[in-house]
C-alpha positions in Angstrom: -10.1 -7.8 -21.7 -8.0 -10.2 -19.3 -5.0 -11.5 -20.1 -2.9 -14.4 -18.1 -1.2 -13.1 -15.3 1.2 -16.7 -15.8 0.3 -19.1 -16.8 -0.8 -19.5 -20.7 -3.4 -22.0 -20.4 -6.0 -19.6 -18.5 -6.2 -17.4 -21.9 -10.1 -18.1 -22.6 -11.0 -19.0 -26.1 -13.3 -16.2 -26.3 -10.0 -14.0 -25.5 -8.1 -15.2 -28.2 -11.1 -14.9 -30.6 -11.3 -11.1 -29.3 -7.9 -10.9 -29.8 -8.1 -12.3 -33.4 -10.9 -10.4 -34.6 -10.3 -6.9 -33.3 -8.6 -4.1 -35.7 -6.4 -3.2 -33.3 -5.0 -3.7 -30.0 -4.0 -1.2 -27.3 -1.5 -2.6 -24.6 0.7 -1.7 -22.1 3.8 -2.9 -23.6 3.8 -3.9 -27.0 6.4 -6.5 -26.8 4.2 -8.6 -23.9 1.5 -8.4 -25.9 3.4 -9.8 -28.6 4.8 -13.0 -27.2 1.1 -13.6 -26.3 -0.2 -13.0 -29.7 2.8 -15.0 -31.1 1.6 -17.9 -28.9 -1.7 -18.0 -30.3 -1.2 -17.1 -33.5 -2.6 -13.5 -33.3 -1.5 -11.2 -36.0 -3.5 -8.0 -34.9 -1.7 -5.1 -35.2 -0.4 -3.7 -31.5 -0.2 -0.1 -30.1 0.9 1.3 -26.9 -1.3 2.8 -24.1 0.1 3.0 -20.5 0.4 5.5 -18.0 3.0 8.2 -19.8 1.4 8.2 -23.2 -2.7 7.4 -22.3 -3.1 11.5 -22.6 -1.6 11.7 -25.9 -2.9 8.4 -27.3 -6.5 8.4 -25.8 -7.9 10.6 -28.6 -5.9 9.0 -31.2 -8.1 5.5 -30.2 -11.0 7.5 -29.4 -11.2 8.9 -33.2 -10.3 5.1 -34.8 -13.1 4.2 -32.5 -15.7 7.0 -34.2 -14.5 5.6 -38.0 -15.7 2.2 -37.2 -12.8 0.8 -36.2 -13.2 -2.2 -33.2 -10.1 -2.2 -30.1 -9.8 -4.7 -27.8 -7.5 -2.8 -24.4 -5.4 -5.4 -22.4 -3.0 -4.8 -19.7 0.4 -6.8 -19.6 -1.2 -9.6 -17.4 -4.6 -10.1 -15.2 -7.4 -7.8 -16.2 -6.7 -3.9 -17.3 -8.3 -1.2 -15.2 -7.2 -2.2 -12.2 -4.1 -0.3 -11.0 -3.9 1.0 -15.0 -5.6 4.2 -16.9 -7.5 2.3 -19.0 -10.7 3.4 -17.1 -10.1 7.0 -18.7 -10.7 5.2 -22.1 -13.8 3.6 -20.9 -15.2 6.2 -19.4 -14.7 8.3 -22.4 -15.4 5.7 -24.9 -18.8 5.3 -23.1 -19.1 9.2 -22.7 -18.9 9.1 -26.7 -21.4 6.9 -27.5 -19.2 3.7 -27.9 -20.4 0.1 -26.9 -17.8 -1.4 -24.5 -18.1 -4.8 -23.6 -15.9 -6.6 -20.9 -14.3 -10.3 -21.8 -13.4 -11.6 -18.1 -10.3 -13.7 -17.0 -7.5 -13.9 -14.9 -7.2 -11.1 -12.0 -3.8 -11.5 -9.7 -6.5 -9.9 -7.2 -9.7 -12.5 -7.5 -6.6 -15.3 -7.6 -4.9 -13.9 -4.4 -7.6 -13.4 -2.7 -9.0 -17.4 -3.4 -5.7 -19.4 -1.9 -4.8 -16.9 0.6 -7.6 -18.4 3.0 -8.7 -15.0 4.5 -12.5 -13.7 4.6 -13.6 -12.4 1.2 -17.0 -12.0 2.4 -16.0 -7.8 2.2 -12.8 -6.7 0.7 -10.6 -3.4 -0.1 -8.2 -3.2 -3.3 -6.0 -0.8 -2.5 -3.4 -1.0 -5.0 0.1 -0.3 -4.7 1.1 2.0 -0.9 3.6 4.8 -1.9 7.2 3.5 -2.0 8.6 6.6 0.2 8.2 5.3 4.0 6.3 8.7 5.4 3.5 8.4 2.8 3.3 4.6 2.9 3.3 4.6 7.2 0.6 7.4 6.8 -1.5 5.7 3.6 -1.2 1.8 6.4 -2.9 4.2 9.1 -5.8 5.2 7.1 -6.0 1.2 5.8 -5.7 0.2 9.6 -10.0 0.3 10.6 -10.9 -1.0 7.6 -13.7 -3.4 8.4 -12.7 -5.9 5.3 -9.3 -7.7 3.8 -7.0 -5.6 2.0 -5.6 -6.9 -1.1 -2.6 -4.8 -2.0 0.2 -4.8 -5.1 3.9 -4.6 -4.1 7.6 -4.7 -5.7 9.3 -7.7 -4.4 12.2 -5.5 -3.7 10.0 -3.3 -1.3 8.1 -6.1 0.2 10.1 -6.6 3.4 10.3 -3.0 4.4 6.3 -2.5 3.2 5.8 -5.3 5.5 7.5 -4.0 8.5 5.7 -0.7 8.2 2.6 -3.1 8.2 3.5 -4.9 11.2 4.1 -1.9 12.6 1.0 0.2 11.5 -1.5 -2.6 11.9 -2.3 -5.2 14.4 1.0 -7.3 14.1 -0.5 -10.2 15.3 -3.3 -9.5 11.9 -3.3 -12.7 9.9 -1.5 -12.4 6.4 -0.8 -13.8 3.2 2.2 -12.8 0.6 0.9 -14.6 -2.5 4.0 -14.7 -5.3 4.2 -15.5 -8.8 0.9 -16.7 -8.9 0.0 -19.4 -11.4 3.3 -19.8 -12.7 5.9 -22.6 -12.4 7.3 -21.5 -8.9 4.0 -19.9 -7.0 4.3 -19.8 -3.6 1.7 -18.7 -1.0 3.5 -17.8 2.6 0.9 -17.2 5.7 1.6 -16.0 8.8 1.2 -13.1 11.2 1.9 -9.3 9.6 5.0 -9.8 12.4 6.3 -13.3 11.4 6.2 -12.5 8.1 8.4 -9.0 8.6 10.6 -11.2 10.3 11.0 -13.4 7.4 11.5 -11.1 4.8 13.7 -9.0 6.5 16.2 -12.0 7.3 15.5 -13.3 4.0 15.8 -10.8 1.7 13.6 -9.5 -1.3 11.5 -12.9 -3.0 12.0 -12.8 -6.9 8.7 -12.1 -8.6 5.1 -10.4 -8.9 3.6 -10.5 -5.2 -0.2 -9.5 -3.9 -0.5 -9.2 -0.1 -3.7 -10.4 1.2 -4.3 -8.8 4.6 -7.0 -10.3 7.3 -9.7 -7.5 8.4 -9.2 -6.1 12.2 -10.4 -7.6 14.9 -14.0 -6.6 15.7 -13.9 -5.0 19.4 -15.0 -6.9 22.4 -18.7 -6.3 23.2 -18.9 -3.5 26.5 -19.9 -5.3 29.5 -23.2 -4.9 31.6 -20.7 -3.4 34.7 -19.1 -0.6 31.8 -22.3 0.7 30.5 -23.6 0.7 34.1 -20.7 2.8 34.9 -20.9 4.7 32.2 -25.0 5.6 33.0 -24.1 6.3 36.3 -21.8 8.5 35.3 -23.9 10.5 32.7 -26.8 10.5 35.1 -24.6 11.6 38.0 -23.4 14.6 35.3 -27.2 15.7 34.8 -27.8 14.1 32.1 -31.3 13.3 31.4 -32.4 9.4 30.8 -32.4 9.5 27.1 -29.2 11.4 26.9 -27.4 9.5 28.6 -28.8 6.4 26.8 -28.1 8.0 23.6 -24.1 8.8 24.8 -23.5 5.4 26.3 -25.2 3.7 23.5 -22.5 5.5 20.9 -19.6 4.8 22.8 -20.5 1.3 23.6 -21.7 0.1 20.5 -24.7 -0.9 21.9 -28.5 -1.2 20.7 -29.8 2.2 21.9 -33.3 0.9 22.9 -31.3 -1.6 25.6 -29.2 1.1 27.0 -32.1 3.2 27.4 -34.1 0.5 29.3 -31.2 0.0 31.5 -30.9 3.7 32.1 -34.3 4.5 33.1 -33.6 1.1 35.7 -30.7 3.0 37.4 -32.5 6.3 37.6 -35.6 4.6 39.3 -33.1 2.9 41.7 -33.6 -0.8 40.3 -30.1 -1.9 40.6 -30.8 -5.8 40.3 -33.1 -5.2 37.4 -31.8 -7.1 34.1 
């Protein structure tokens, strides 16, 4: 279930019933949990379940799980699973027989992704790059022809060299966002070019704070003209190439609807230059 990734006011009262009514609460970090639960009120007892004990602890929930017990999994803030192991537990949970049931809230993604004013029509989560710079300049060139926005979780200490590695890997003119402390008391949304923002965190500094990078899709490539593909048929045909070969190469390599390639093609090859 989601907790606030701030801001206290956007824990949902069907949360804090959850929270209330469970036997038994599996967190991250059982001291977060428990300033939340002191908030509210929440007296449900608290355990620990995070990356370095999930193998140990996973069957310990699973078997209070199989004697009727009820758990409620939370993250430190936003919703668990994402960039956490609680899927593991899910996934087993459901494997088992359990019923698992999700109680929606805050995301940092979903709330980065709605005032960085990028396309969300298609996006990528790809969680935290590696902090080394040789995996992280390798893991930017796989991101790089990703037809969507990428939505990515950084360190505020690594931010301005993950951005230069960025600026450098990507388009450096692609549109940006770095989207800190989000829904707390001193959120600030910065846009700008991958480039200008380098610039600005490398003369600035580390920001203080939890920051999401929201990253603009690439450019889509210019449409080929009518003079390329016509030099690009000529070519084929002049190589021996048959008609619908060489409507079928140029039509790959152009992006372009097969069926007008090959109508354009079979024009050349009867010697109607001027047809359309």
């Amino acid at each position: 279930m989601a907790t606030p990734i701030g801001n206290l006011g956007d824990f949902t009262e069907r949360a804090r019933a959850v929270l209330a009514g469970v036997d038994l609460i599996a967190c991250e970090d059982t001291r977060v949990t428990g300033r939340l639960c002191g908030h509210f009120g929440i007296t449900t007892p608290r355990q620990a379940y995070h990356e370095h004990n999930a193998a140990r602890e996973r069957p310990r929930l699973l078997a209070r799980l199989a004697a009727g017990e009820r758990i409620a999994l939370v993250s430190d803030a936003g919703t668990p699973l994402i960039s956490d192991p609680g899927y593991r537990l899910v996934a087993e949970a459901r494997a088992a027989g359990h019923a698992v049931r999700t109680v929606p809230g805050a995301s940092a993604v979903m709330a980065a992704l709605t005032v960085a004013g990028l396309p969300t029509d298609r996006f990528l989560f790809a969680g935290f790059l590696p902090p080394k710079g040789g995996p992280r300049r390798r893991a930017i060139a796989e991101l790089a022809p990703v037809p969507a926005t990428l939505v990515l979780f950084e360190s505020p200490r690594r931010l301005p060299e993950t951005l230069a590695d960025l600026a450098e890997g990507l388009d450096g003119g692609r549109l940006a966002s770095v989207c800190r402390e989000l829904t707390k008391l001193y959120e600030e949304v910065r846009h700008g070019s991958l480039a200008e923002l380098a610039g600005h965190y490398a003369a600035e500094g580390p920001p203080k704070g939890e920051v999401v990078l929201v990253i603009a899709p690439p450019e889509a490539p210019a449409a080929a003209s009518q003079g390329d593909i016509d030099a690009a048929l000529r070519q084929a045909l002049d190589e021996g190439l048959s008609v619908r070969d060489a409507a079928r190469r140029v039509s790959e390599r152009t992006d372009t609807a097969r069926h007008t390639v090959y109508a354009r093609a079979l024009a050349l090859k009867n010697g109607e230059e001027d047809a359309p």
